[in-house]
C-alpha positions as CSV (number, residue, x, y, z in Angstrom):
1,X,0.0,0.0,0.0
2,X,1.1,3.7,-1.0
3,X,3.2,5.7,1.4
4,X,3.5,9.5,0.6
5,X,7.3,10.3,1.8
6,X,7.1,9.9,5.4
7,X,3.4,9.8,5.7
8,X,1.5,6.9,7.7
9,X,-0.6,4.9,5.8
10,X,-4.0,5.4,4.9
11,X,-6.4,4.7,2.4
12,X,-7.7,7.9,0.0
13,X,-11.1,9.3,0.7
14,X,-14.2,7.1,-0.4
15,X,-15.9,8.9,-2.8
16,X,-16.8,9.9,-6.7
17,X,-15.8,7.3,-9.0
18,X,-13.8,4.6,-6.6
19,X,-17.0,4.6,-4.8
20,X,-19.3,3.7,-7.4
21,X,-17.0,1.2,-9.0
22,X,-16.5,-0.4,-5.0
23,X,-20.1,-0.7,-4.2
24,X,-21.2,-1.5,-7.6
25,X,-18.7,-4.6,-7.2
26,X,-20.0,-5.1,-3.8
27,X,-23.6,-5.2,-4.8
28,X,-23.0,-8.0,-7.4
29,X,-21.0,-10.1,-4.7
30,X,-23.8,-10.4,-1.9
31,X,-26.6,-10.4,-4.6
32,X,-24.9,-13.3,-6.4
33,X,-24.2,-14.6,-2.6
34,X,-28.1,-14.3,-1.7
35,X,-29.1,-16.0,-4.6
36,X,-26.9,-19.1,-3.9
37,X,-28.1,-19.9,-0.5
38,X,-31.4,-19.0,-1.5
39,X,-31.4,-21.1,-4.9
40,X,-27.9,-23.3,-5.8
41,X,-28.9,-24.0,-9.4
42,X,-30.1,-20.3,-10.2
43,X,-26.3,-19.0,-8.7
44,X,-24.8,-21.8,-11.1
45,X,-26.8,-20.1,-14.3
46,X,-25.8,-16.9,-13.7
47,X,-21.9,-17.7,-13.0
48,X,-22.0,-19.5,-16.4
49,X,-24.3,-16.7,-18.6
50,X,-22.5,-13.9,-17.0
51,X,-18.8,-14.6,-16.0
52,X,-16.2,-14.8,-19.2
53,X,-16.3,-17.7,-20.4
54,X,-13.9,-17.6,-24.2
55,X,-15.6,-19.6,-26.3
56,X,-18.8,-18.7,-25.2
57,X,-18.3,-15.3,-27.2
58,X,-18.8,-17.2,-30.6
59,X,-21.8,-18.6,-29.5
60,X,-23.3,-14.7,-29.5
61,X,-23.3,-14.4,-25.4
62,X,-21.2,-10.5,-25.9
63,X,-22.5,-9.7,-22.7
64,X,-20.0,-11.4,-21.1
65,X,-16.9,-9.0,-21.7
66,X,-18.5,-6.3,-20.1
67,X,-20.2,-8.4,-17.1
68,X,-17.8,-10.7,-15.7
69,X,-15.7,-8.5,-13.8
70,X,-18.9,-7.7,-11.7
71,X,-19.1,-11.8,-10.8
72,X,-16.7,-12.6,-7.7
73,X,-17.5,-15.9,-5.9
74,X,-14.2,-16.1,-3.4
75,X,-14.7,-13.8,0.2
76,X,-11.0,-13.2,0.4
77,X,-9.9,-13.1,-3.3
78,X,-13.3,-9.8,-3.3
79,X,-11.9,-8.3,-0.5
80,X,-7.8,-8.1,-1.6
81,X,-10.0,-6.8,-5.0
82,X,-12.1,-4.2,-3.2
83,X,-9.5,-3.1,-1.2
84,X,-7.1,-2.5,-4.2
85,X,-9.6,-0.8,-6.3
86,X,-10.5,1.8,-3.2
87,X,-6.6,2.6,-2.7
88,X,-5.5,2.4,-6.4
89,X,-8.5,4.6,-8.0
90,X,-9.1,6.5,-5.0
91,X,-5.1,7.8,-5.7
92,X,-5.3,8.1,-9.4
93,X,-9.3,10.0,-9.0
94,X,-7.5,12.2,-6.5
95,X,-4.8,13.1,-8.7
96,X,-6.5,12.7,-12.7
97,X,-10.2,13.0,-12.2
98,X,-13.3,10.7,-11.6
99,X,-14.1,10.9,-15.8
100,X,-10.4,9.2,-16.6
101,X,-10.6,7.0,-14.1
102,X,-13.8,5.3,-15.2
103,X,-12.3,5.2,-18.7
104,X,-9.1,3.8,-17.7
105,X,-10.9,1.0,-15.6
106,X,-13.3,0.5,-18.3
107,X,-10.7,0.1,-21.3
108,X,-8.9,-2.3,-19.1
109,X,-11.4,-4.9,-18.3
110,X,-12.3,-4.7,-21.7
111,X,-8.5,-5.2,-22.7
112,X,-8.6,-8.4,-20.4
113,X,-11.7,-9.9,-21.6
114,X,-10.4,-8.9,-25.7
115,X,-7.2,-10.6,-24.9
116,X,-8.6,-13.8,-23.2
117,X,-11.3,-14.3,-26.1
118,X,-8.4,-13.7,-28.8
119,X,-5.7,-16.3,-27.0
120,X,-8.3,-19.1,-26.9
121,X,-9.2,-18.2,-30.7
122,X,-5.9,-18.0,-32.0
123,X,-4.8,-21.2,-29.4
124,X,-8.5,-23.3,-31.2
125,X,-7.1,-22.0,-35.3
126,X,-3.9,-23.2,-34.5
127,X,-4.7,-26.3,-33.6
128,X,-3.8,-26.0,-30.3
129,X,-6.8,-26.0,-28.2
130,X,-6.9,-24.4,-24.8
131,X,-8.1,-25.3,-21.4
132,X,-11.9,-24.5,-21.2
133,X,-11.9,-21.5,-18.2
134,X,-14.1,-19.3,-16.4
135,X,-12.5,-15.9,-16.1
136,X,-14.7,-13.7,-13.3
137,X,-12.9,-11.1,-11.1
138,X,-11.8,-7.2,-11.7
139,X,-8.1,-8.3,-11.6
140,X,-7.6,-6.9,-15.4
141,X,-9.0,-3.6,-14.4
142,X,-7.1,-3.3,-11.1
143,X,-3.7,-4.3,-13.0
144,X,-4.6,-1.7,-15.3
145,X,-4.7,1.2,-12.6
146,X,-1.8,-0.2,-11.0
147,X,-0.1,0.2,-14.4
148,X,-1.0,3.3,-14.8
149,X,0.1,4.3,-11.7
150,X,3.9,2.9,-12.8
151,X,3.6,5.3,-16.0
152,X,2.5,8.3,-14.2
153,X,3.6,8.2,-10.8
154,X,6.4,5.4,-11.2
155,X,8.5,6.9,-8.3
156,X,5.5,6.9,-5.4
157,X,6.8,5.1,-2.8
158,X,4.6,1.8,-1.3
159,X,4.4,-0.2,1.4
160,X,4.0,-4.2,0.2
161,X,3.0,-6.1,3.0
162,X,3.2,-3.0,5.2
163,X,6.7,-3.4,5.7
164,X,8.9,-3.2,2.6
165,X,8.8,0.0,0.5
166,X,8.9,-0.5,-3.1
167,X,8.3,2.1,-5.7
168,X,4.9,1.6,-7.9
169,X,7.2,0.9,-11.4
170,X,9.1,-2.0,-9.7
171,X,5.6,-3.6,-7.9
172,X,3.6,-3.0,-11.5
173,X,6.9,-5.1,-13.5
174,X,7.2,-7.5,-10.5
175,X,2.7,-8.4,-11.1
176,X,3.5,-8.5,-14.7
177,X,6.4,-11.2,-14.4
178,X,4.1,-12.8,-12.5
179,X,1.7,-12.9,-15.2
180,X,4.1,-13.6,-17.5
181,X,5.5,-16.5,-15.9
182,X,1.8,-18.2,-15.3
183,X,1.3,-18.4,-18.9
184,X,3.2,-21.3,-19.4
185,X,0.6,-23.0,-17.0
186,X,-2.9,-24.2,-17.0
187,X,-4.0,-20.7,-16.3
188,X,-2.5,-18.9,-19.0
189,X,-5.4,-17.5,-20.4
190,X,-6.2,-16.2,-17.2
191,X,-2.9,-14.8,-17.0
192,X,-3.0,-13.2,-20.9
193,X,-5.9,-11.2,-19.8
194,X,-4.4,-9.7,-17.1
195,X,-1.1,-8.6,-19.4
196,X,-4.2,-7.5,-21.7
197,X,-5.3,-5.4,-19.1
198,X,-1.9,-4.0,-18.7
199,X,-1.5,-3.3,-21.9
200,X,-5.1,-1.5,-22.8
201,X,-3.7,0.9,-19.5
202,X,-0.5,1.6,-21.6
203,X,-2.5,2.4,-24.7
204,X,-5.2,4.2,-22.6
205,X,-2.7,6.6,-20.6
206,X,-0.4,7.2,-24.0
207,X,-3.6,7.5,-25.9
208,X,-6.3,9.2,-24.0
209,X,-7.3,12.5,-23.4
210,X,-6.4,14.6,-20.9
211,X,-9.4,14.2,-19.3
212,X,-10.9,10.9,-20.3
213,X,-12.8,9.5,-23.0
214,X,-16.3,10.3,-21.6
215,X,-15.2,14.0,-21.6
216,X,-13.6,14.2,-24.5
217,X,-17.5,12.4,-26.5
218,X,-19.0,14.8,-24.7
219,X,-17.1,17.6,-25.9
220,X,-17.1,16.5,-29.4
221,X,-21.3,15.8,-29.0
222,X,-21.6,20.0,-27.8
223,X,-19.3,20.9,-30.5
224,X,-21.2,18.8,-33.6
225,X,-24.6,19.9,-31.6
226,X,-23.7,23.4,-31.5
227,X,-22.1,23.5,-35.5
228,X,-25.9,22.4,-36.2
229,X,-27.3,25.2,-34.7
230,X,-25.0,27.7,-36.4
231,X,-25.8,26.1,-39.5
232,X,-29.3,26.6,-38.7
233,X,-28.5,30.2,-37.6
234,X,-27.0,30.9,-40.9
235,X,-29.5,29.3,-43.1
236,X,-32.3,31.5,-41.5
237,X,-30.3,34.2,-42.0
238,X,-29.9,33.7,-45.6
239,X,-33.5,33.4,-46.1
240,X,-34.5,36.5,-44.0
241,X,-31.8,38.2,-46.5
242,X,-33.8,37.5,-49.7
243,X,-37.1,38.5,-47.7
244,X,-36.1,41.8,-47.5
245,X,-34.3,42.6,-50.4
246,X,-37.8,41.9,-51.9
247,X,-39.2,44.7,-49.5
248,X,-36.6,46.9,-50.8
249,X,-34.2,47.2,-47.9
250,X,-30.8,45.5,-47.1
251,X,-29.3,43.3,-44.3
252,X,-26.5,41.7,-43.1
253,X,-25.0,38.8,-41.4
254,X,-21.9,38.1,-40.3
255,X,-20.6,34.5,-40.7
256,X,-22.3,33.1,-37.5
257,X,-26.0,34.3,-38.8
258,X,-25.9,37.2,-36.5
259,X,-27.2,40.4,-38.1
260,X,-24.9,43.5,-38.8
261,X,-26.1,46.8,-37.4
262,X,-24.2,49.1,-40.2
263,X,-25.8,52.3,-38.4
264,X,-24.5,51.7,-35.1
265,X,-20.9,50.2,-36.3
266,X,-20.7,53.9,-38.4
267,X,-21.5,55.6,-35.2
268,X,-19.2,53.7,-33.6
269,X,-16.8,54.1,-35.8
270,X,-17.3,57.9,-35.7
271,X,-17.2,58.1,-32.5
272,X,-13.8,56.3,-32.1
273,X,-11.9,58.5,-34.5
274,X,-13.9,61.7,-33.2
């Protein structure tokens, strides 16, 4: 966990976007957990329709990319993944903004799930089929922030195992070996899609905007919404032109549609050099 020079340790402040992504998570986990003691068979269903499951994909079940990192099934493997989203986004919100952090975490599971569905079809072309696996879990998306982190902040000093400082570059490449190293086991699509997570954080951090990509659509939505308006502006301008030239007088319009007052510029203009 992060150490600020010689400050004690302590989580960020729970709120914005790490608190909604927490709680969000934390729904799905006791909702899922309800259901199994309530009804076995119906926790079973939803596991398999909404967890990642590779070849599952080709069948049309799409869903899945976007859904399984809200399925977690292990107490202690939730709570390391709760705890790490609340410190890593709380630190990144603080420091980049509520908007880029939802991109970033978005674009990572998304990276993890693309990257697990395109090892197992690559591995099943090949010829070299691999192990049928249930991916579940928001590992890709918290490898993702903790990437970022490396990128942007690779000197902040952390506490692992709230003992040893190590700076966030040198935890991020020691989780990636790790990776690295598991995929020459029975996990290794597992272990691709969190490298793909990685690597969607790398291409979201060199690649994003300043701000995120939710600001930056919703910029570019004002900005075509208000060039239709101007264009609407202008066009009613043009026609109000042609009405009165047939009434014998004559108007202008500057290039946004906004009439010219020629009286008050020339008094204006009078007045200035007067």
């Amino acid at each position: 966990m992060a150490r600020f020079g010689s400050a004690q340790f302590a989580f960020p402040e729970f709120s914005g976007a790490t608190r909604r992504l927490i709680l969000w998570n934390l729904a799905a986990f006791f909702a899922l957990l309800l259901i199994g003691v309530a009804r076995q068979d119906l926790s079973t269903w939803l596991i398999g329709h909404f967890a990642l499951r590779p070849e599952m994909i080709f069948a049309g079940w799409i869903w899945q990319p976007i859904t399984y990192s809200f399925v977690h099934l292990s107490l202690i493997g939730t709570l390391f993944e709760l705890l790490s989203l609340w410190f890593l986004g709380g630190l990144l919100e603080s420091m980049h903004g509520g908007r880029w952090l939802d991109g970033l975490y978005a674009v990572s599971v998304l990276g993890a799930a693309v990257t697990a569905i395109l090892m197992f079809f690559i591995g099943w072309k090949l010829g070299y089929p691999q192990p049928i696996v249930t991916i579940y879990g928001c590992m890709g998306g918290i490898l993702g922030m903790l990437t970022a982190i490396a990128l942007l902040h690779g000197d902040l000093q952390f506490q692992l195992f709230f003992v040893i400082g190590i700076k966030a570059k040198y935890l991020a490449i020691i989780y990636i070996l790790i990776a690295i190293a598991e995929t020459f086991g029975e996990q290794r699509i597992y272990a691709f899609a969190q490298l793909g997570g990685a690597l969607a954080a790398i291409l979201y951090v060199r690649r994003a905007p300043r701000r995120g990509f939710g600001f930056a659509l919703s910029e570019s939505w004002y900005g075509l919404r208000n060039k239709y308006y101007r264009w609407k502006r202008r066009r009613a301008a043009s026609k109000f032109q042609v009405y009165m030239q047939k009434q014998g007088r004559t108007v202008r319009f500057d290039g946004q549609g906004r009439l010219l007052d020629e009286d008050r510029d020339e008094h204006n203009d009078k007045k200035r050099w007067n």
